[in-house]
N, C-alpha and C positions, 0 to 999 in steps of 0.2 A: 504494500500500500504506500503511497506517495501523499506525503500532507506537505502539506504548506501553510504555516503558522504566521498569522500576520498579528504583530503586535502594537498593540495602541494604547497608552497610558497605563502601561506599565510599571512607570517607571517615575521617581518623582525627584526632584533634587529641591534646595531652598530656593533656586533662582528659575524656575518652573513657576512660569506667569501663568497658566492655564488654572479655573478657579479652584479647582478640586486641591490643588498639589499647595496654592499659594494661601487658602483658607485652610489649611492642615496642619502647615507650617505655621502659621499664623496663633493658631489655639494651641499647637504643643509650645510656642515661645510664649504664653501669656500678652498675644498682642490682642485686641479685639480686631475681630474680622470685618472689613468694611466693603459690602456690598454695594456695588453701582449700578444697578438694575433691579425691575422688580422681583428676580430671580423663581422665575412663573416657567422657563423653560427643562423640558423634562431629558434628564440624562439615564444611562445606566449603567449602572456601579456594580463593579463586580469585585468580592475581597481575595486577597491573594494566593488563600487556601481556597477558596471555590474555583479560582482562577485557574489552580494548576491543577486541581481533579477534573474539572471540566476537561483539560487537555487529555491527561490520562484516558479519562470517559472513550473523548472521541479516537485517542488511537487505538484503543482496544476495542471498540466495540461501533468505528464507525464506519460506513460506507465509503469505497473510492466514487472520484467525481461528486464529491458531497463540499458543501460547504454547511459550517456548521459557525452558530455566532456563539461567543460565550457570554452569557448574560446572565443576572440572575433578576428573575421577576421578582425576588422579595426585595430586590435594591436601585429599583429602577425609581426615581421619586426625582422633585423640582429640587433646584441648585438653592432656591432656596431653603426647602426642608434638609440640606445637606449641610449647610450654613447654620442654619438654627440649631444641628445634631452636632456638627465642627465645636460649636460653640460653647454647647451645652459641659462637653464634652472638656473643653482647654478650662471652660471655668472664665469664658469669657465675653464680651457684650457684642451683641451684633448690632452693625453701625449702617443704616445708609445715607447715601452720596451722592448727589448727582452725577455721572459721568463727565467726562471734556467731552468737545466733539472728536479731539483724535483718539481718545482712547474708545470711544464708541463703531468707532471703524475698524476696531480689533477683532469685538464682538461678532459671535458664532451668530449668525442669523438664524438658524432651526431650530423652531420651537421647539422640537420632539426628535431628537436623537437617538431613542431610545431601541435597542435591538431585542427579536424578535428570537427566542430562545426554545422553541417548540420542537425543533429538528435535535437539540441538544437534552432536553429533556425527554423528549421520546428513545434516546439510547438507555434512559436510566439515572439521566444523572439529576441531583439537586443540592443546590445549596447550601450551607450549612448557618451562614451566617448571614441575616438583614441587614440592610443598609446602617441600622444603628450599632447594632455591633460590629461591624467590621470599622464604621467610623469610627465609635470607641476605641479600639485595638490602634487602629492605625495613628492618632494620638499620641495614645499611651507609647507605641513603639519611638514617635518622632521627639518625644521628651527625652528619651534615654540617648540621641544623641544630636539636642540643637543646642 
């Protein structure tokens, strides 16, 4: 079988502007997270232990010529409920702000990015952690080295 693994926010550093990585960073330093939008648009979040069974899942037990998205529906929620969970989380106050207009030309325009994880859970597989604990965890882990 021949996979091909495409990898997308995987991966986060402090200087990772993207909101998930910079609001993360944000609550494990004790900064309050300052949100520039009504943060109404819906992402999907997947934690890095569902991340990598999901992989396992689908080489073990998945179709060639398949594509399979790794998603978890219990963590698919708006940037702002992920903001509010970041925050709750660092122990810290969510802020918002109006945008500039250049920084508003950053902005992801789709509402709904959210991936569709049926093909992946029809092999068997699921989740283990919801959006709020895996945000918790991922916190906790960014404390222990910012």
């Amino acid at each position: 079988m021949f996979v091909r693994v495409i990898f997308t926010d995987l991966t986060a550093s402090p200087f990772d502007n993207r909101v998930s990585s910079a609001f993360a960073y944000s609550a494990a330093r004790k900064e309050n997270i300052v949100m520039k939008s009504d943060g109404l648009q819906i992402r999907s979040y997947c934690y890095c232990l569902d991340c990598a069974s999901a992989m396992l899942k689908v080489l073990l037990k998945g179709q060639n010529i398949n594509a399979y998205n790794i998603s978890n529906p219990d963590s698919i929620i708006t940037i702002r409920q992920m903001a509010e969970i970041l925050a709750k989380s660092g122990g810290v106050e969510l802020i918002h702000e109006e945008a500039a207009e250049e920084e508003k030309k950053g902005f992801n325009p789709m509402s709904n990015s959210s991936l569709e994880s049926g093909k992946l859970i029809g092999l068997g597989w699921h989740g283990c952690f919801d959006a709020e604990t895996g945000l918790d965890h991922t916190v906790k882990i960014l404390k222990s080295v910012v």
